[in-house]
mmCIF file of the N, C-alpha and C atoms, coordinates in Angstrom:
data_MODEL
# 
_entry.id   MODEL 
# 
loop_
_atom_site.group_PDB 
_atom_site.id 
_atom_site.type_symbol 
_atom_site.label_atom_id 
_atom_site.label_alt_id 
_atom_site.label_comp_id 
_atom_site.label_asym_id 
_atom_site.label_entity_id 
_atom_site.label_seq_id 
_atom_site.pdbx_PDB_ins_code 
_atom_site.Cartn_x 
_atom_site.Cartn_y 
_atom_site.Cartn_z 
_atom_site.occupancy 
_atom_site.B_iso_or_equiv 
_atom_site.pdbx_formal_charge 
_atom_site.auth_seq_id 
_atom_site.auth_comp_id 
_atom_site.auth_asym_id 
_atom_site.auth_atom_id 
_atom_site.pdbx_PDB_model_num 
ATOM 1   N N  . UNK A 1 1  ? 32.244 56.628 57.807 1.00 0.00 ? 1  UNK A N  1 
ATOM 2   C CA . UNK A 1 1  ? 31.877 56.490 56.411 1.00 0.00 ? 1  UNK A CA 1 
ATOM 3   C C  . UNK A 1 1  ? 30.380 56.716 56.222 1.00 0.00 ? 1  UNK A C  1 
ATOM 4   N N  . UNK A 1 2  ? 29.351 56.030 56.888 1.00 0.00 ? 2  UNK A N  1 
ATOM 5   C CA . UNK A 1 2  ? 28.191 56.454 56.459 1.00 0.00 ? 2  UNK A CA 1 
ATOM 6   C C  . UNK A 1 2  ? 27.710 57.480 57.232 1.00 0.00 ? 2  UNK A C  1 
ATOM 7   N N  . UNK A 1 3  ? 28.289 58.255 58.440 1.00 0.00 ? 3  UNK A N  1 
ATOM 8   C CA . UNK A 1 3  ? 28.294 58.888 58.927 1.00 0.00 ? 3  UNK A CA 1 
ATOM 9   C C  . UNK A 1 3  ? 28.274 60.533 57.644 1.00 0.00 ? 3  UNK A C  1 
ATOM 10  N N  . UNK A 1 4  ? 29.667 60.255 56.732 1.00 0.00 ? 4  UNK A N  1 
ATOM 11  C CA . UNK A 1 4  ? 29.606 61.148 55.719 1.00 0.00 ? 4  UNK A CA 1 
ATOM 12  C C  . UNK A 1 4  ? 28.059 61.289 54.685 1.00 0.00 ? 4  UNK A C  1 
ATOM 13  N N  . UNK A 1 5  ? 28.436 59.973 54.532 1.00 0.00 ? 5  UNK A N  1 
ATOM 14  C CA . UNK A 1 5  ? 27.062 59.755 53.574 1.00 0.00 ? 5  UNK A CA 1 
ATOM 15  C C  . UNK A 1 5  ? 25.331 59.811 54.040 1.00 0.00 ? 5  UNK A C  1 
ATOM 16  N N  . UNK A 1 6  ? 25.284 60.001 55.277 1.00 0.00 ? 6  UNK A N  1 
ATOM 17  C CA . UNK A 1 6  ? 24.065 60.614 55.726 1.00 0.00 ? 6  UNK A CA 1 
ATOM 18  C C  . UNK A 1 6  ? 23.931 62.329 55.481 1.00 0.00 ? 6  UNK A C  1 
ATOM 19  N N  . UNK A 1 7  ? 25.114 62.824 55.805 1.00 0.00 ? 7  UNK A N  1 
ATOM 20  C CA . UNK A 1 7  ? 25.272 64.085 55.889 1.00 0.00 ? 7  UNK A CA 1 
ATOM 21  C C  . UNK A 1 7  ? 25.219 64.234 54.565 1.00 0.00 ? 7  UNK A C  1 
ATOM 22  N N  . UNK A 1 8  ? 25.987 63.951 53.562 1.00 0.00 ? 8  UNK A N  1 
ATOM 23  C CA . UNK A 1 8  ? 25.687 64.025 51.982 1.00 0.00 ? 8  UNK A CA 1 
ATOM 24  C C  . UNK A 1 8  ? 24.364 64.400 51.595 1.00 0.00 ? 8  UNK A C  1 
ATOM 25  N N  . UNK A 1 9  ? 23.416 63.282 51.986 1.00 0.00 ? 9  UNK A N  1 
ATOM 26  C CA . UNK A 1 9  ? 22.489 62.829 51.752 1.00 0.00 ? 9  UNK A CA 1 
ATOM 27  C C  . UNK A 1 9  ? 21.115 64.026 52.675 1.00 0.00 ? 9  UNK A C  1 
ATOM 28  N N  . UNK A 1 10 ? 21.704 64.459 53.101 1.00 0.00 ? 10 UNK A N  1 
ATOM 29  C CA . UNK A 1 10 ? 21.087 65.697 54.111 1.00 0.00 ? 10 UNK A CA 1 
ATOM 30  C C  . UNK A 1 10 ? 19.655 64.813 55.082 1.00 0.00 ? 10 UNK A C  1 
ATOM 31  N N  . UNK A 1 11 ? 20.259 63.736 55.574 1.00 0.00 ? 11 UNK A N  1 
ATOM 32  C CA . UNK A 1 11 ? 19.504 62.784 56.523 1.00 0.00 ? 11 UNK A CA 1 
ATOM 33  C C  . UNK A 1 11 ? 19.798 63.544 58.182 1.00 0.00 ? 11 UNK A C  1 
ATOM 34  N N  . UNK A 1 12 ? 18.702 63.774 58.920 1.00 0.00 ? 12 UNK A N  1 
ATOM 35  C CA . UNK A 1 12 ? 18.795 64.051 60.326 1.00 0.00 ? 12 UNK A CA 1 
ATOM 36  C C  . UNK A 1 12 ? 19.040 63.643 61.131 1.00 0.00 ? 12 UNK A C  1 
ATOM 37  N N  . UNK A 1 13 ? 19.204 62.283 60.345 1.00 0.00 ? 13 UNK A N  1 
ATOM 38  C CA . UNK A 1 13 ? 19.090 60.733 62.128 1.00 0.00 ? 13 UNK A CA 1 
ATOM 39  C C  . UNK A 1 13 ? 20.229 59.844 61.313 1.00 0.00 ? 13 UNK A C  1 
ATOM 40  N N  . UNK A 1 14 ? 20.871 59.513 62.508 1.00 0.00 ? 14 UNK A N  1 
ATOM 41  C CA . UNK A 1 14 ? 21.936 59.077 62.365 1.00 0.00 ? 14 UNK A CA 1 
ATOM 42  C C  . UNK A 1 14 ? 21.791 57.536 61.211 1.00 0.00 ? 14 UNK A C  1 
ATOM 43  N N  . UNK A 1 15 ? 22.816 57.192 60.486 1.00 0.00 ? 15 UNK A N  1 
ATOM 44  C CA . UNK A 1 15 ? 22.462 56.423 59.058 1.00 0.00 ? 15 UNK A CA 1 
ATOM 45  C C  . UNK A 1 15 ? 23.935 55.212 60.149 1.00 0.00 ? 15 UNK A C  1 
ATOM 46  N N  . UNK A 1 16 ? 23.034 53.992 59.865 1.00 0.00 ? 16 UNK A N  1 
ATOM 47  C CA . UNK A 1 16 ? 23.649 52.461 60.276 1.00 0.00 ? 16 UNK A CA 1 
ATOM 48  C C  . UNK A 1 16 ? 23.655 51.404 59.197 1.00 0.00 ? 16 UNK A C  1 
ATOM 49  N N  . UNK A 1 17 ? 24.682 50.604 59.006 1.00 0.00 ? 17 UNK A N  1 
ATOM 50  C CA . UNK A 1 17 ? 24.516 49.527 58.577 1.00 0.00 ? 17 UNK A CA 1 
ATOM 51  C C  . UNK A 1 17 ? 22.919 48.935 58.422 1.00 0.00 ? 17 UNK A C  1 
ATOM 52  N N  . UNK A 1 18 ? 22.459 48.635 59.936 1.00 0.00 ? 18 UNK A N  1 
ATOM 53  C CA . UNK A 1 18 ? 21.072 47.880 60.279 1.00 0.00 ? 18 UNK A CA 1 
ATOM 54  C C  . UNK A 1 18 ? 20.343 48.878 59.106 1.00 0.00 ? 18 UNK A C  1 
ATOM 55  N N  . UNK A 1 19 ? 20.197 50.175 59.350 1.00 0.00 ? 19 UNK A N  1 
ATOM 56  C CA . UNK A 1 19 ? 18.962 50.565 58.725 1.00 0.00 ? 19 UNK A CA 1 
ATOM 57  C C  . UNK A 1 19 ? 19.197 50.457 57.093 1.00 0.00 ? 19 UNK A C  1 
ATOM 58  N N  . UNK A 1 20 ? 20.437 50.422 56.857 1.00 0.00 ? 20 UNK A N  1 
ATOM 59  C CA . UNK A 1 20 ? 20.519 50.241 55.348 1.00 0.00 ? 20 UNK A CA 1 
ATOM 60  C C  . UNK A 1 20 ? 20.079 48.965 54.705 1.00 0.00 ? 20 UNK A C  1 
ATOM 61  N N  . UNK A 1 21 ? 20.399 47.952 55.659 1.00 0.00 ? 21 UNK A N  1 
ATOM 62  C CA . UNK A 1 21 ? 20.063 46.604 55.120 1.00 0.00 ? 21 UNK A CA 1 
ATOM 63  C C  . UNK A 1 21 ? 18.813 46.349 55.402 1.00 0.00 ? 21 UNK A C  1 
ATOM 64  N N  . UNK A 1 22 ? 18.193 47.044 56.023 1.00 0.00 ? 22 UNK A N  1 
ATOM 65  C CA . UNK A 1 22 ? 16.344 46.863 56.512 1.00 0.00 ? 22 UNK A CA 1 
ATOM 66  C C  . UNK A 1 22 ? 15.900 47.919 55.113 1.00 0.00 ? 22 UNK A C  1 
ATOM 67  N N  . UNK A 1 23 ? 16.584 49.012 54.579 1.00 0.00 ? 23 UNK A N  1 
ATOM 68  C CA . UNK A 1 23 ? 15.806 49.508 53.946 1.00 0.00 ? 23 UNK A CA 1 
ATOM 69  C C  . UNK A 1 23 ? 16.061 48.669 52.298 1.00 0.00 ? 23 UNK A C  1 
ATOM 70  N N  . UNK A 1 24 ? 16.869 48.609 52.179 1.00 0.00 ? 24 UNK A N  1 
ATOM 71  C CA . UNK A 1 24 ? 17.325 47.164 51.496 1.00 0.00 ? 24 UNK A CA 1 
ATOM 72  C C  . UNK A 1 24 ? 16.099 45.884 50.925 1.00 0.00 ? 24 UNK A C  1 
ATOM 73  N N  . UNK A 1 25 ? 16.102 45.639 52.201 1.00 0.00 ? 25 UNK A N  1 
ATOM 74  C CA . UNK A 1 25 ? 15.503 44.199 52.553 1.00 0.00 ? 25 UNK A CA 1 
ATOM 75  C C  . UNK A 1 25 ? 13.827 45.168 52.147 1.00 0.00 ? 25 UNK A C  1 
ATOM 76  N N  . UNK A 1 26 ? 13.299 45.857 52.573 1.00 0.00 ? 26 UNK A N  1 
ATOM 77  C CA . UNK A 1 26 ? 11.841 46.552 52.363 1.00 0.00 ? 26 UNK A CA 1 
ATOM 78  C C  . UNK A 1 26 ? 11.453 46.889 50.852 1.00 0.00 ? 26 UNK A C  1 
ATOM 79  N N  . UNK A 1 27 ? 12.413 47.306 50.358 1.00 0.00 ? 27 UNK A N  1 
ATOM 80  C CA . UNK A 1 27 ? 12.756 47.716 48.810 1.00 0.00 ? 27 UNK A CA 1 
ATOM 81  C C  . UNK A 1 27 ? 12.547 46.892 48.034 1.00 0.00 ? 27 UNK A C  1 
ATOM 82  N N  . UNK A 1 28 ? 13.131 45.474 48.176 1.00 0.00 ? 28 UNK A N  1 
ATOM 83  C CA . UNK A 1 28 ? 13.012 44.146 47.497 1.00 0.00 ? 28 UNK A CA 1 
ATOM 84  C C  . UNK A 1 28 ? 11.707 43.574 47.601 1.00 0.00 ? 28 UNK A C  1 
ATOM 85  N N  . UNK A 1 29 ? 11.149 43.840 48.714 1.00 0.00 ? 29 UNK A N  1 
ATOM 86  C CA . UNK A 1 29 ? 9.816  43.198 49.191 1.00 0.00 ? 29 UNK A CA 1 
ATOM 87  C C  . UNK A 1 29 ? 8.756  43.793 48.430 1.00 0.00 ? 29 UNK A C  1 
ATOM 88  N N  . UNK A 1 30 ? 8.932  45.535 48.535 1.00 0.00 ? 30 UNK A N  1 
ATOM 89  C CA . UNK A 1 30 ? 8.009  45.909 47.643 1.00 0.00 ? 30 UNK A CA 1 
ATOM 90  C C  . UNK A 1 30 ? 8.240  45.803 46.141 1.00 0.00 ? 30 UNK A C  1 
ATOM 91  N N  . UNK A 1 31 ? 9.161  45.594 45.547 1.00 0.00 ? 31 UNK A N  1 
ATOM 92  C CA . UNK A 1 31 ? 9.209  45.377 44.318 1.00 0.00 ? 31 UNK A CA 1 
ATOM 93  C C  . UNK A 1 31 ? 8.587  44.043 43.486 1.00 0.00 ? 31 UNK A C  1 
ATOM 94  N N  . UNK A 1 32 ? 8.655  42.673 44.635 1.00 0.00 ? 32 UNK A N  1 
ATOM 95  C CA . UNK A 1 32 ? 8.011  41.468 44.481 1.00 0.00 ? 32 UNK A CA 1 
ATOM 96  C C  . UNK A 1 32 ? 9.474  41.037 44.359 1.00 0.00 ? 32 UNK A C  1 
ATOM 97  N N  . UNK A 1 33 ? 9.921  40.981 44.887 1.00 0.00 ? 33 UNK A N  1 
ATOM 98  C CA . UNK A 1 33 ? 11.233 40.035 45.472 1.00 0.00 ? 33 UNK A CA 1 
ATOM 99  C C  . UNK A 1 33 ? 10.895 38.687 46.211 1.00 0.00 ? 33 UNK A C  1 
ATOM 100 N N  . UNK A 1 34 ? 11.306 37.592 45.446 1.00 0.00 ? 34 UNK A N  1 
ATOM 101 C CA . UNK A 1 34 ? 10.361 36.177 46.397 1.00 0.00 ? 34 UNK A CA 1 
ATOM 102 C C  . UNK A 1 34 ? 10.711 36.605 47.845 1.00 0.00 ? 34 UNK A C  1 
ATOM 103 N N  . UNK A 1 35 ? 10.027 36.450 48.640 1.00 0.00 ? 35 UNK A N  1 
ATOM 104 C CA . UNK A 1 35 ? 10.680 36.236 50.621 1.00 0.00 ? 35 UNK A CA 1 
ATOM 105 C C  . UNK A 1 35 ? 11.696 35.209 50.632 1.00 0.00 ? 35 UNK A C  1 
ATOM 106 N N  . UNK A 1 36 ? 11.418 34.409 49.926 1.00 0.00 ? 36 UNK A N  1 
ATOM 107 C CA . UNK A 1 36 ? 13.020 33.239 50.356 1.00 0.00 ? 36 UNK A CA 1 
ATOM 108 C C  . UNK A 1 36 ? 14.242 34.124 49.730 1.00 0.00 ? 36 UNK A C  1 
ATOM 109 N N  . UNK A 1 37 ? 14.067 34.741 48.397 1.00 0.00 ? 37 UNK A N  1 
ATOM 110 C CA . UNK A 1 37 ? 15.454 35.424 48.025 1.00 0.00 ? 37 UNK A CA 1 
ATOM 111 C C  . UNK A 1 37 ? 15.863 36.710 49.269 1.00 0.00 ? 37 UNK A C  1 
ATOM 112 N N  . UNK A 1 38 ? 15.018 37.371 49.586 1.00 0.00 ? 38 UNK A N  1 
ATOM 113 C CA . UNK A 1 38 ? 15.408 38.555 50.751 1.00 0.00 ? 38 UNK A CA 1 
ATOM 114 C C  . UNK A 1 38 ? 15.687 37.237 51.668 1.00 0.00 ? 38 UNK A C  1 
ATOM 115 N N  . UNK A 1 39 ? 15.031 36.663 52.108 1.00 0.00 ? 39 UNK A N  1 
ATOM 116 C CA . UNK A 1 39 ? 15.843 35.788 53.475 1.00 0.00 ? 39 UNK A CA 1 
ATOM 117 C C  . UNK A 1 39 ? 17.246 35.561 53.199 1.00 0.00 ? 39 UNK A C  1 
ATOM 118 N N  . UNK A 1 40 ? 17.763 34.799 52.193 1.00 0.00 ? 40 UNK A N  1 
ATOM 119 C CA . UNK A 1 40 ? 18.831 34.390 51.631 1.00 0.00 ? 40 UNK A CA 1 
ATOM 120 C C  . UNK A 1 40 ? 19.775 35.423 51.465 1.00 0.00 ? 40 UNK A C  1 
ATOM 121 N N  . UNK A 1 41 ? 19.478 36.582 51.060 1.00 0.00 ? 41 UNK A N  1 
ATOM 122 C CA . UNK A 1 41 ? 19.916 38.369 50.769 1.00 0.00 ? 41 UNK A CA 1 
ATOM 123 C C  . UNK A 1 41 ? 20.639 38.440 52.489 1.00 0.00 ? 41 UNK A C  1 
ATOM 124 N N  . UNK A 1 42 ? 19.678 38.456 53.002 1.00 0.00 ? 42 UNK A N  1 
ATOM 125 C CA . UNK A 1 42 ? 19.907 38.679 54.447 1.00 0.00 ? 42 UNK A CA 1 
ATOM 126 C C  . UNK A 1 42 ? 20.798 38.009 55.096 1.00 0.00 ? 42 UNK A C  1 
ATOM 127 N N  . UNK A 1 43 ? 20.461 36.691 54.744 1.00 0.00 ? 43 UNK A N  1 
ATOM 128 C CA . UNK A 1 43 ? 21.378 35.245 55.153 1.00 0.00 ? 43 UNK A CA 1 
ATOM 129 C C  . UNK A 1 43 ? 21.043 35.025 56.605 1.00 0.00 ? 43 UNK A C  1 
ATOM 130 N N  . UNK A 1 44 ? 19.587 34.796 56.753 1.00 0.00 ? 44 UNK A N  1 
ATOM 131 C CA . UNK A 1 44 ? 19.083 34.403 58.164 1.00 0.00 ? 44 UNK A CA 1 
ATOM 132 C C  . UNK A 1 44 ? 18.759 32.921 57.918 1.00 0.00 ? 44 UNK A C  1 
ATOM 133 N N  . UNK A 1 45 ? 18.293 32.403 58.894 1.00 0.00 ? 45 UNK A N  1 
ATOM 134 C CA . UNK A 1 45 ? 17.955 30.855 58.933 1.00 0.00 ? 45 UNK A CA 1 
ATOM 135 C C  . UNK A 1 45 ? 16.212 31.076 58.557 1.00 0.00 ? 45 UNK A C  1 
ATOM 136 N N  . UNK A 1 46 ? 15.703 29.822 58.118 1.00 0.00 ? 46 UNK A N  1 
ATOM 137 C CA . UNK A 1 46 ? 14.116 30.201 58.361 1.00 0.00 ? 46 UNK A CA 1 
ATOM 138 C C  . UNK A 1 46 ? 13.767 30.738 59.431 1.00 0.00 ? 46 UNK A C  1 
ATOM 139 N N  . UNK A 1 47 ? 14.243 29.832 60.360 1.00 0.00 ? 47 UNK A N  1 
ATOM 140 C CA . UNK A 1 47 ? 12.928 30.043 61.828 1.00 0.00 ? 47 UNK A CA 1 
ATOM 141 C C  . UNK A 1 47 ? 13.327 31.650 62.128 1.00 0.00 ? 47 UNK A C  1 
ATOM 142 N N  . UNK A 1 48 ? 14.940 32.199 62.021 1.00 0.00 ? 48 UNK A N  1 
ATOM 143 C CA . UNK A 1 48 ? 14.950 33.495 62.114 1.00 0.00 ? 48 UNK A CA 1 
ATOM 144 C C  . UNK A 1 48 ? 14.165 34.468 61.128 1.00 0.00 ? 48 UNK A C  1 
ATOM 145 N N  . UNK A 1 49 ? 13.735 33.571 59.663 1.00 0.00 ? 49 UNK A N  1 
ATOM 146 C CA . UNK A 1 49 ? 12.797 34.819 58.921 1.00 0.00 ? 49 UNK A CA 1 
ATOM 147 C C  . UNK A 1 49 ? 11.693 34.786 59.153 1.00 0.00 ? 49 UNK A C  1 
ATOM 148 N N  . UNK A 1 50 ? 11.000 33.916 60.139 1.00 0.00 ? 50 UNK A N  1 
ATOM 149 C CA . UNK A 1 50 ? 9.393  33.883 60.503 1.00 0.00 ? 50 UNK A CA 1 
ATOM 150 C C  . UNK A 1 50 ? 9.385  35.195 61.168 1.00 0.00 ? 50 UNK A C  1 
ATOM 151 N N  . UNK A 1 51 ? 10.540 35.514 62.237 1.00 0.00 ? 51 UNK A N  1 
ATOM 152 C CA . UNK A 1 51 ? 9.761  36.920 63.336 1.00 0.00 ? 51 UNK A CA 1 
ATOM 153 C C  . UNK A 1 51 ? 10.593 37.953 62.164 1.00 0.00 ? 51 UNK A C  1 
ATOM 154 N N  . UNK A 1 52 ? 11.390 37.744 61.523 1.00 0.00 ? 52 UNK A N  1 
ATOM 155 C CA . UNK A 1 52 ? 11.887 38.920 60.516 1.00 0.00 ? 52 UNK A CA 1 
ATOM 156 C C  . UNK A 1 52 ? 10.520 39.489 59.708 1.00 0.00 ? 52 UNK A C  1 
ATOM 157 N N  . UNK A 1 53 ? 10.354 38.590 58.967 1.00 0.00 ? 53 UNK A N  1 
ATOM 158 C CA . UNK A 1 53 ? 8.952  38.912 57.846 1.00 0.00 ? 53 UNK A CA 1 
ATOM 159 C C  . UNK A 1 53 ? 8.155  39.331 58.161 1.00 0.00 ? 53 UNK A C  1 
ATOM 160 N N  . UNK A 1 54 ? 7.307  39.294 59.728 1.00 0.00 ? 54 UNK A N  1 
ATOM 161 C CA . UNK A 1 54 ? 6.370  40.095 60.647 1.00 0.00 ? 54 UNK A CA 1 
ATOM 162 C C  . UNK A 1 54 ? 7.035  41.239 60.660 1.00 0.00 ? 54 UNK A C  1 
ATOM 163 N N  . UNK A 1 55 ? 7.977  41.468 60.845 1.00 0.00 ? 55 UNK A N  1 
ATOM 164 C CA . UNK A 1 55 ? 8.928  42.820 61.024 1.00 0.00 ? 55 UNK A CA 1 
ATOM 165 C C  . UNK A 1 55 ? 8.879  43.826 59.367 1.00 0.00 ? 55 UNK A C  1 
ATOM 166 N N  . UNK A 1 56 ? 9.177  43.367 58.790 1.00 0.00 ? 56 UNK A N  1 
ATOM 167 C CA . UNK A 1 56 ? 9.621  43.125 57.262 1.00 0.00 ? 56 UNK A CA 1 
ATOM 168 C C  . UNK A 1 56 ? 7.824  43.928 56.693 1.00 0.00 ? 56 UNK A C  1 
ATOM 169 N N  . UNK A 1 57 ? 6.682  42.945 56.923 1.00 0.00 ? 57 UNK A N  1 
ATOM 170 C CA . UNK A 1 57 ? 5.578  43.170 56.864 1.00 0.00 ? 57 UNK A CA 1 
ATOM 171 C C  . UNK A 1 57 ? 4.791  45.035 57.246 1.00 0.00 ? 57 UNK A C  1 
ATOM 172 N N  . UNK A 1 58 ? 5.377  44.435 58.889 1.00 0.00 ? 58 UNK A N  1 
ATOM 173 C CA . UNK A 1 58 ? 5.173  45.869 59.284 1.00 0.00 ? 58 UNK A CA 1 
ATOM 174 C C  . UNK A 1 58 ? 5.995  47.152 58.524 1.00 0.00 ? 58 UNK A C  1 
ATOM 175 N N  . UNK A 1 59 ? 6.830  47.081 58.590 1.00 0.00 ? 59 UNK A N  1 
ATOM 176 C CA . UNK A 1 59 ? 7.493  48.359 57.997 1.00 0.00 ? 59 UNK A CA 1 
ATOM 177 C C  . UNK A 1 59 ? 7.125  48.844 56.645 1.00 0.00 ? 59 UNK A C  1 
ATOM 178 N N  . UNK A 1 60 ? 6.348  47.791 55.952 1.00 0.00 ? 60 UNK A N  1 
ATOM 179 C CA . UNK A 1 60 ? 5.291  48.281 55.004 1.00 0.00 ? 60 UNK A CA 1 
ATOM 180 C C  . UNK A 1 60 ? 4.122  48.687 54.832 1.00 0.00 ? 60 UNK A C  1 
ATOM 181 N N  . UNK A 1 61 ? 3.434  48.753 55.770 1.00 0.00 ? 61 UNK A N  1 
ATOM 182 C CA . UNK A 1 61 ? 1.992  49.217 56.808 1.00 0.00 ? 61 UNK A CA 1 
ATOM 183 C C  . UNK A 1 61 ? 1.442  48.109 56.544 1.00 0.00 ? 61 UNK A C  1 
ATOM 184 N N  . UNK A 1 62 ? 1.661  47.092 56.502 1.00 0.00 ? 62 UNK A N  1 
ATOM 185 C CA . UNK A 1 62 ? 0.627  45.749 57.085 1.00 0.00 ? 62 UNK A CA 1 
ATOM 186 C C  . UNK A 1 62 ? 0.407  45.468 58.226 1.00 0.00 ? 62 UNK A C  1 
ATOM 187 N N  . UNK A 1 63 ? -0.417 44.590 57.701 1.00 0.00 ? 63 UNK A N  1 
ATOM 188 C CA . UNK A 1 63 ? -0.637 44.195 59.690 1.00 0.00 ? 63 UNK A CA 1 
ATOM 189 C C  . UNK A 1 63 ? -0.449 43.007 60.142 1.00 0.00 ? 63 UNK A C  1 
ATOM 190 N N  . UNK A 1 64 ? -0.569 41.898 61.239 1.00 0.00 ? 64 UNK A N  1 
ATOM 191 C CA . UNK A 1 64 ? 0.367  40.602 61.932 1.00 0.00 ? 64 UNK A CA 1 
ATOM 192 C C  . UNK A 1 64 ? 0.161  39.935 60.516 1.00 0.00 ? 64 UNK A C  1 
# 
């Protein structure tokens, strides 16, 4: 299925669940999405959104 929809989409690299919900989760962040609602979105525990949000951070060109 998303296998189709990459190809649709004329994407080169293979299209996953993970990267949809990371691009997801990045989208919200830059829009000003509180961090507790993307945590909750996500449905991680806190202590799992402390090393997420470093993650989360980066993929927006920030830094630690």
């Amino acid at each position: 299925m998303l296998e189709d929809i990459g190809e649709e989409a004329g994407l080169t690299k293979h299209l996953s669940f993970d990267m949809c919900r990371w691009t997801c989760a990045l989208h919200d962040y830059q829009t000003g999405v509180e961090a507790d609602k993307i945590r909750q979105k996500l449905g991680v525990s806190k202590i799992q959104w402390r090393e997420l949000f470093i993650k989360l951070k980066q993929l927006n060109g920030e830094s630690k």
